[in-house]
Every structure is written in structure tokens, then in C-alpha cells.
C-alpha positions in Angstrom: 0.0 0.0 0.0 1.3 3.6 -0.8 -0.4 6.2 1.3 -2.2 9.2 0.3 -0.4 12.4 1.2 -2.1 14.9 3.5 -0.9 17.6 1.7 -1.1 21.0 4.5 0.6 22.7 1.3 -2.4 22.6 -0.5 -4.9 23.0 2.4 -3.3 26.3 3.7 -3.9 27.4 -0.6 -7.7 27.0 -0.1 -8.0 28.7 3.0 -6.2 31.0 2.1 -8.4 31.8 -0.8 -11.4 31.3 1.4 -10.2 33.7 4.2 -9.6 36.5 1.6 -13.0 36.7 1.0 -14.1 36.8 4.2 -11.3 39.5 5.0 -12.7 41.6 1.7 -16.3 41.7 3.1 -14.9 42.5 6.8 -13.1 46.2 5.0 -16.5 46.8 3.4 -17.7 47.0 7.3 -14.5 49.2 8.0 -12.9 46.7 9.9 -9.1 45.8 9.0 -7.9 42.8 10.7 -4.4 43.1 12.2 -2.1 40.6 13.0 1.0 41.1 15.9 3.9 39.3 16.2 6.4 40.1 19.2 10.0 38.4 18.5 12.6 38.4 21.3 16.1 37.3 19.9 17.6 35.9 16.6 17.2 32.3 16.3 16.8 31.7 12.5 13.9 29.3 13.1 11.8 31.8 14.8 12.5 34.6 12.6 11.9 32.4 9.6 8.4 31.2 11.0 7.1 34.8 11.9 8.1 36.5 8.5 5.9 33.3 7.0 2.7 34.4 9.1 3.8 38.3 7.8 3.7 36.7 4.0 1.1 34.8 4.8 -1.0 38.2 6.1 0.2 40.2 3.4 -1.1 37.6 0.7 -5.0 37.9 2.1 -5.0 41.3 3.3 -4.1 41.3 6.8 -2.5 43.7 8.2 1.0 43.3 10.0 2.1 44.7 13.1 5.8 43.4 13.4 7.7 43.6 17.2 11.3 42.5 16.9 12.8 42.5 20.3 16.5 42.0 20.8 18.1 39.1 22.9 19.1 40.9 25.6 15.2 41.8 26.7 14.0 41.6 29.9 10.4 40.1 31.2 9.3 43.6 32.4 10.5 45.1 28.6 8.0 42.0 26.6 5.3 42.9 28.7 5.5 46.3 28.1 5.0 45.3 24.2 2.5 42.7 25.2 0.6 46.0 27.0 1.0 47.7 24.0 -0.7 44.9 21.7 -3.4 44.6 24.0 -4.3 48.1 24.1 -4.2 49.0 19.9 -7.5 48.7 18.4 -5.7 48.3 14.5 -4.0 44.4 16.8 -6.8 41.7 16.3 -4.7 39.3 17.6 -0.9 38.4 18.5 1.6 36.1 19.1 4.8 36.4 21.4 7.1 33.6 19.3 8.6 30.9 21.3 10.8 30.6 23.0 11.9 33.6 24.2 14.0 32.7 27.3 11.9 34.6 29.7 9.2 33.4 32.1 6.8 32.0 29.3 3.2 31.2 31.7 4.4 35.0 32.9 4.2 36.6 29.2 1.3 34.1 27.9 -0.9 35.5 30.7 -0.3 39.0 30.1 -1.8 38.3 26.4 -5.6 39.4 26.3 -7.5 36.0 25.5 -9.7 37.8 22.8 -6.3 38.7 21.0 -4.9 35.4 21.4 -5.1 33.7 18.4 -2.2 31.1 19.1 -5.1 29.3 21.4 -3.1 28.5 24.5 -3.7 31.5 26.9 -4.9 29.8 30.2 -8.6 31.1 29.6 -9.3 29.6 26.2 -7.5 26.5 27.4 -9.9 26.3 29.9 -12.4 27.2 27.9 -11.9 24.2 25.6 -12.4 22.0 28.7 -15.7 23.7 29.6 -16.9 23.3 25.8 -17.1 26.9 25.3 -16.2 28.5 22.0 -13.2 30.1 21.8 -9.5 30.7 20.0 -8.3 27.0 19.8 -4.6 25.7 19.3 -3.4 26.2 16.3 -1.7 22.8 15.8 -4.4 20.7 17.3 -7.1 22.0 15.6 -4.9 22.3 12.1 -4.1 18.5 12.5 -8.3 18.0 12.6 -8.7 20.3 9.5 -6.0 18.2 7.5 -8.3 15.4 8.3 -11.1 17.0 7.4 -10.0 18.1 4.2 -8.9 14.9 3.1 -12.0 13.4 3.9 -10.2 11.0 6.6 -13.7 9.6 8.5 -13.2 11.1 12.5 -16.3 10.3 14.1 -16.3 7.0 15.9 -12.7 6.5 15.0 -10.2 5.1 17.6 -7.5 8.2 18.0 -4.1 7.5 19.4 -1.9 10.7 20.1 1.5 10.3 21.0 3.0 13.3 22.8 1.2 15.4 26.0 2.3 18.6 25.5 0.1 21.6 26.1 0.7 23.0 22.7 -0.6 19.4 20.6 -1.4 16.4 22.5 -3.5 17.6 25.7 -5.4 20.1 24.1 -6.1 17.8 20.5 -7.6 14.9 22.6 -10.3 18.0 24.1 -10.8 18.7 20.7 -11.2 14.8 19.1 -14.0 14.0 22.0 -16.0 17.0 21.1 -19.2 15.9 19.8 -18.6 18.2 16.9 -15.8 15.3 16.3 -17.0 12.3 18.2 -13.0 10.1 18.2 -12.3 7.9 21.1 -8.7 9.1 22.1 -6.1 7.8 23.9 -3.1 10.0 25.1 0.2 7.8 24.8 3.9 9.0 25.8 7.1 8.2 26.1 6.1 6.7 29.8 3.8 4.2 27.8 4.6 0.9 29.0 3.8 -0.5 25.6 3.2 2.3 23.0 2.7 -0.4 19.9 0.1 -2.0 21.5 -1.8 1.0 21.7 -1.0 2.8 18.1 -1.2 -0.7 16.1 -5.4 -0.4 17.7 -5.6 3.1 15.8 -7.6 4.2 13.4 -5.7 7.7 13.0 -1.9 8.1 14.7 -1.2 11.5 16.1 2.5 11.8 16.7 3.6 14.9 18.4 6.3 13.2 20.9 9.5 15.1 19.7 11.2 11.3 19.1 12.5 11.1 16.2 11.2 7.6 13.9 9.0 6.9 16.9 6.5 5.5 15.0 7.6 2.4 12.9 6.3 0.4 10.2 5.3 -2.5 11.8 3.1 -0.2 14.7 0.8 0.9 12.5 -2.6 -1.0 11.5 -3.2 -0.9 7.7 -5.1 1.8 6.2 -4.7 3.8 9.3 -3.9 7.5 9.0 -0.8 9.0 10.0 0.0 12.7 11.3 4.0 13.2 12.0 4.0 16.5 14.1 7.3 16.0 15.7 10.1 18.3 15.0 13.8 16.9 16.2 17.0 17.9 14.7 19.2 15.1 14.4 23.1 14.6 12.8 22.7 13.2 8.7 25.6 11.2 7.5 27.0 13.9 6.1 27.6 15.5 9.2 24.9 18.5 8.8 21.7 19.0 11.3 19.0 18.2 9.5 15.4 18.1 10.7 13.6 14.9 11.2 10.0 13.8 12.2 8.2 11.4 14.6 6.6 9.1 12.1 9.6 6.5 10.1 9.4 6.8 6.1 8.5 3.2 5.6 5.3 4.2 7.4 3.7 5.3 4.0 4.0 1.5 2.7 1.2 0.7 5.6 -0.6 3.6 6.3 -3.8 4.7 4.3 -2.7 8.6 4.7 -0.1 10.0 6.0 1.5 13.3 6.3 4.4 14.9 5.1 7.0 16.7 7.4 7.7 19.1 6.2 4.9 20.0 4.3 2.0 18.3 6.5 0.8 20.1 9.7 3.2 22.5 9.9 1.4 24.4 7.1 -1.9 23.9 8.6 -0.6 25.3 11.8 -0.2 29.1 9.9 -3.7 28.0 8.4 -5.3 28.2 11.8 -4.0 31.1 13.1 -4.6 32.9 10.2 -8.3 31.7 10.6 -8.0 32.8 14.4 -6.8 36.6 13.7 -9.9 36.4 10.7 -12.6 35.3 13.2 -11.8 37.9 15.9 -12.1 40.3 13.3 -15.5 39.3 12.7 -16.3 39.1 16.5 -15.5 42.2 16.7 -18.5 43.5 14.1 
């Protein structure tokens, strides 16, 4: 069997084209949606990743409101910019890019929940739990949507997600065992006692562990699908640092669908919070 790609490439295409619409007819109200980025330091990954959600903004008519920060910052200097965010009416929503060395819970709290559109401020989280809309994780929800959009069947299907991180594998079970969504989840680990056992029961494999080739071949029940969300960087034979998945290549000889990585739900992950700074927007009006 050769699996079917879940291409995020191609998903984060069409929402893109859908959210330009819906950020046309928001201007006709008089209402320009504005998305903030604060960045504390210069590691090339970060600054790579926050001038894709500027392109990103700048391709649907969003507007950008950029905060580079240098490394030397202190806590009491980010709030201030956080403060600042919070208070401009032209912000819809923000991000303060990871990691920025500081007290992170400190800085994520300071972020008003209405303008936080990377889903993980201790309000929406809890208001995931209570079942009450509001912004949801980018990469969780982005992992569903991949799903969604390549007609992968969710409802009723037995979920194994491997990872428990707050920012994938906690919050994405909340959001499987919605009723909107209706999967049976379990959350696996590194601490499983015997993590094959569980995944080879799945119907879809979440892995989000940070391990890299965690999830082998012969884990994985035929036909299943296959999400690889785990970014490691490990040493190639060359000698260069390359980055390298969760999910083993000779996965995609089992699995029904799989994802790319790069090129899977790391796409989808900009999807969502482009979809999160849209839809405050449109709260607001």
C-alpha cells in the first residue's frame, strides 16, 4: 500500500483563498484585521516562521504589526509590548514567538484571550475544557482540519496521540471527543509501558512526541492514517543538522494517509491562526 499524502501545502492554498474573502467583506464593514507578532532574539527558526505568518497576512490582506525585540530583553520590557498589543485597536490578535527565554506562563498571561489567536492563553484553554467557543490551538485544531480536508472519517474513530504537550497532545484529545468530532482518544507518551500495542489499535496516529522515527512500520494498522508533528534535529551522514519527524518513512507503505514533514501540519498550523486573527475580526462586528 502507498499512502495518500495529506498535503497542509495545499490546504493552507484554499483557506487561504477562502479567508480573503471573508477579509474583503470585513473592510467593506471598516474593519481591517491586524495581525502582531512580538520576537525576542535571533534564532533563524523563529524569525523564519514569523516572517511566514507576515507573508502569509500580506497575501489575504491582513495587516502586520511586526515587534522584533532583541536578545538581551528583559520580562518587564516584553510585557511592556504585550501591554501595548493589548491596548491597539488596528491588533486583532498576536503572538509572542517561542521561546523567548523569559518566564513564558508570565508573558502568555499578560496576552488578552480575545487577541490570542495562538489558542493556549490559560482562559481559552480552559475554555476548551468547559466546551465553550473560543480561539483553539493552532496545531491541534490544524491536525483536525488536515483530516477534514482529506475526507479522513473522524467520528467513531479510535485516535491514538503520541506526545502530551500543552501545545498538541492535551489540548487535541479535548478537541477529538468533542461531539462536533466524536473520536475515542487515547493520550500515549514516552512513559507508555507498551506504546505499539496501543498505536497498532488506531484508526488515526497523532505523533507529536518530539522522538524522532518513533513511529515504525510495523506499529501501524493498515489503512490507518498517520499525522507526523514531531520536529527533532538530528546529525545526517553527512555531518549536517538536518530536521527529522516522529513518524519513520517506511510508514507510507502501511498507512492509508499519511502526512508529510515538512509539508504536513506545519502548514496547517499558519492556516489556523490565520483563521484565528480572521474570526476575531468578525467578532468584533
Amino acid at each position: 500500500m502507498t499512502a495518500t499524502l495529506l498535503d497542509g501545502k495545499a490546504v493552507l492554498a484554499d483557506i487561504k483563498r477562502e479567508l480573503t474573502g471573508r477579509v474583503a467583506a470585513l473592510r467593506e464593514r471598516g474593519v481591517v484585521p491586524g495581525l502582531g507578532t512580538v520576537l525576542v532574539g535571533d534564532d533563524p527558526g523563529s524569525q523564519w516562521y514569523v516572517g511566514a505568518k507576515h507573508k502569509d497576512c500580506a497575501e489575504i490582506g491582513v495587516t502586520s504589526i511586526r515587534r522584533d525585540l532583541p536578545a538581551s530583553s528583559t520580562l518587564e520590557e516584553v510585557l511592556a509590548v504585550v501591554r501595548e498589543l493589548n491596548e491597539d485597536p488596528a491588533c486583532t490578535g498576536f503572538i509572542v514567538q517561542q521561546p523567548t527565554g523569559l518566564d513564558e506562563n508570565a508573558i502568555l498571561s499578560a496576552v488578552d484571550p480575545t487577541k490570542d489567536v495562538d489558542g493556549l492563553h490559560p482562559t481559552n484553554l480552559g475554555w476548551l475544557v468547559l466546551g465553550h467557543e473560543a480561539p483553539l490551538p493552532c496545531t491541534p485544531v490544524g491536525c483536525v482540519e488536515l483530516l477534514r480536508r482529506h475526507d479522513v472519517p473522524i467520528a467513531g474513530a479510535k485516535v491514538v496521540v503520541v506526545g502530551r504537550g500543552i501545545t498538541v497532545g492535551r489540548p487535541l484529545g479535548l478537541i477529538l471527543t468533542r461531539r462536533s468530532e466524536n473520536a475515542t482518544v487515547t493520550l500515549c507518551h514516552t512513559g507508555t509501558r507498551d506504546l505499539a500495542a496501543e498505536v497498532r489499535q488506531a484508526d488515526v496516529v497523532v505523533a507529536a512526541a518530539g522522538v524522532p522515527g518513533i513511529i515504525t512500520a510495523d506499529m501501524v494498522k493498515p489503512g490507518a492514517a498517520v499525522l507526523d508533528v514531531g520536529v527533532s534535529r538530528v546529525v545526517a551522514e553527512d555531518g549536517r543538522s538536518k530536521v527529522a519527524g516522529d513518524v519513520a518513512d517506511d510508514v507510507a507503505e502501511v498507512a492509508g494517509w499519511v502526512s508529510p514533514n515538512p509539508g504536513g501540519v506545519g502548514p496547517m498550523t499558519r492556516a489556523m491562526l490565520l483563521s484565528n486573527v480572521v474570526a476575531a475580526a468578525e467578532r468584533q462586528v
